[in-house]
N, C-alpha and C positions, 0 to 999 in steps of 0.2 A: 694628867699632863699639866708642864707649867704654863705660868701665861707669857710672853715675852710683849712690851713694844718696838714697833718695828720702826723711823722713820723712813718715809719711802717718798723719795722726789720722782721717780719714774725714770732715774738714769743706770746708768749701769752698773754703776759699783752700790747703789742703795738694793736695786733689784737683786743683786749676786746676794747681797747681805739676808735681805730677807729669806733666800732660799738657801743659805746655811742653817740661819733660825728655824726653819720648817723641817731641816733634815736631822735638828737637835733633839726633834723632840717637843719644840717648843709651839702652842696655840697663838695665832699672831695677830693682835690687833696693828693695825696699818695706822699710821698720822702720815700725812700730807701736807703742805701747806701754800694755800693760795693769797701771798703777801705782796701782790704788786710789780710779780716779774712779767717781764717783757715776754717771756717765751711761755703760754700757758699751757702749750702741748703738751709739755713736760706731766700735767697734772694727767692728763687725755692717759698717758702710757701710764700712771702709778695705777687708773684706775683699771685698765686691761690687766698689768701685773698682779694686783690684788685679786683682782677675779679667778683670772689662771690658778694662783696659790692658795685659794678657797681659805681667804683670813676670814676670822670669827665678827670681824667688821670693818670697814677702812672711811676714816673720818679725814675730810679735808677742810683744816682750819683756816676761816679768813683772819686777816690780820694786814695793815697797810705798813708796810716796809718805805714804801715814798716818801711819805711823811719827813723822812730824816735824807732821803738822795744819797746822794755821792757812792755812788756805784754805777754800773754800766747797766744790772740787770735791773735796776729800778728808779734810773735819773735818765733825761735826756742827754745819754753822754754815748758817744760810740763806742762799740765793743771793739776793741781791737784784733783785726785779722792778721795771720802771717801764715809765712809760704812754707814753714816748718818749724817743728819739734824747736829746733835748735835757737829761734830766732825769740824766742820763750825765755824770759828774762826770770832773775831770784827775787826782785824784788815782789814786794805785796802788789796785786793787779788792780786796774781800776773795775775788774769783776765781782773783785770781794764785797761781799755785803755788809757792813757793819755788824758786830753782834748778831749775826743769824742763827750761830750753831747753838750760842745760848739762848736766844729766844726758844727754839725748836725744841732746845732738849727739856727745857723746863717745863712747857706743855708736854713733854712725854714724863716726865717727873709726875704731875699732875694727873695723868692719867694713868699711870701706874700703879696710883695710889690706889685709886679707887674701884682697879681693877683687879687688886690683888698680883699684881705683878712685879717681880720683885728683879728684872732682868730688860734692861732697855739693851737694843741694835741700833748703831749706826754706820756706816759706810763711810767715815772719815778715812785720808788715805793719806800717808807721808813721804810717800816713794815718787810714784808719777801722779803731781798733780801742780796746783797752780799757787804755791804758796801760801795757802792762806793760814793765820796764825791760828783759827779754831778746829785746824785738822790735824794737830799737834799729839803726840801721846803725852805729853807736859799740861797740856790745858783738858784732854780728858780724864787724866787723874784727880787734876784739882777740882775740876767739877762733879766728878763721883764724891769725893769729900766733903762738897758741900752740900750737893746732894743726901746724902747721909747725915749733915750735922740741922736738914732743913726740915726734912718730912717725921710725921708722927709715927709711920710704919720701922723706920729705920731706927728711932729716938727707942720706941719699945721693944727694938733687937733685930728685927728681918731687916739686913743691910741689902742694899740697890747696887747692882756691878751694872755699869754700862759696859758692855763689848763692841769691841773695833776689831772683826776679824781680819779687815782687809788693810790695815792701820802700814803692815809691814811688809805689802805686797805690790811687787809692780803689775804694771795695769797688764799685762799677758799674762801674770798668775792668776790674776783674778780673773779673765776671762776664760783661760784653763778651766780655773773652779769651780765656775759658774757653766760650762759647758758639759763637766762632766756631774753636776746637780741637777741637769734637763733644762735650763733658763732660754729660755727663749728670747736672746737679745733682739730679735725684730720687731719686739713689742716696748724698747725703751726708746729714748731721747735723752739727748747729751750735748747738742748743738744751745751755746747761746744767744746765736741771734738765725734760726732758722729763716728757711727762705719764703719765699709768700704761700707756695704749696707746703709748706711745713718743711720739706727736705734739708738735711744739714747743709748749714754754710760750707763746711767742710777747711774752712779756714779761721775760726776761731779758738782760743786754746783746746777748749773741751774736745773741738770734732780734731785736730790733731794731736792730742793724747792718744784718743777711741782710737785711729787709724793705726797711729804706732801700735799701741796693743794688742789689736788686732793682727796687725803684721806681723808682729813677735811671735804670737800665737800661735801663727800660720796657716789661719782662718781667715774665712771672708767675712766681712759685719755685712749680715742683712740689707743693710739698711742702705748700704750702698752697691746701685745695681750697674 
């Protein structure tokens, strides 16, 4: 079997991803990563998700994202709520995290290396989501390129593909997908500013995307009882 990295935030388009990986074929080291967001439940469900998917191990990396602010999930800045899908602007959000997706992937570069894996997964998505410019198939190409032009494995021939299965899918395909892989979306999180009991705000981007998808679907989410 190959080795694949998975990154896994414990939401639901990382979770669907990894359980494509599983259904590839592929032995699935998990990355995490615990960088200073506001919401750390999120970490709580990658580690339920991992477990469920019996990965070969699941590593959650600190690293302080604060440090640098200007974002909602890791500056004193409110997340913004609204009352629907529609109210969800083009522009870049004050959720986006600076540089996150490159930080992320480069510790899975790193551990790929070393793992003999020649196949990273991520859950970026360009259909329904919140703009942000590292969930692009423009910026995962070029970072596969440099990827390839950085590591010693790639330099003496075994080239690194990162995969975005879910890159060209709206958020009810991928819940489709993930439904009929056995995912068990009661075990993720996708709320960015959960409520005190943990429950989704149910009005920030993330929890009305999940709602739409889920209603496209024409399933019920778990999570909401």
């Amino acid at each position: 079997m190959k080795n694949a990295i998975v990154l896994l935030s414990g939401g639901l388009d990382s979770t669907t991803t990894l359980a494509i990986a599983k259904e590839a074929g592929f032995q699935i080291y998990a990355m995490s990563f615990d960088y200073g967001q506001r919401h750390y439940i999120e970490l709580e469900s990658a580690k339920k998700t991992a477990t469920e998917f019996n990965v070969i191990y699941h590593k959650i990396i600190s690293i302080d994202l604060t440090i640098f602010g200007y974002s909602a999930l890791t500056d004193d800045i409110d997340v913004p709520k609204r009352k629907s899908v529609k109210e969800i602007q083009n522009d870049i959000p004050i959720t986006y995290v600076p540089a996150r997706n490159t930080i992320f992937l480069s510790y899975a570069v790193a551990c790929a290396e070393v793992n003999q894996a020649h196949d990273i997964f991520i859950g970026v998505n360009a259909v329904d989501y919140s703009g942000y410019p590292d969930c692009r198939t423009e910026y995962i190409k070029a970072y596969q390129k440099m990827a390839n032009l950085a590591t010693k494995t790639s330099v003496e021939g075994q080239q690194l593909t990162i995969h975005t299965p879910l890159i060209n899918l709206s958020k009810s395909d991928i819940i489709t997908k993930g439904i009929n892989l056995g995912v068990d979306y009661g075990l993720t999180h996708s709320c960015y500013h959960p409520l005190i009991n943990n429950s989704p705000c149910r009005q920030c981007d993330s929890c009305l995307l999940r709602a739409k998808g889920f209603l496209d679907a024409g399933v019920c989410d778990p999570l909401i009882k």
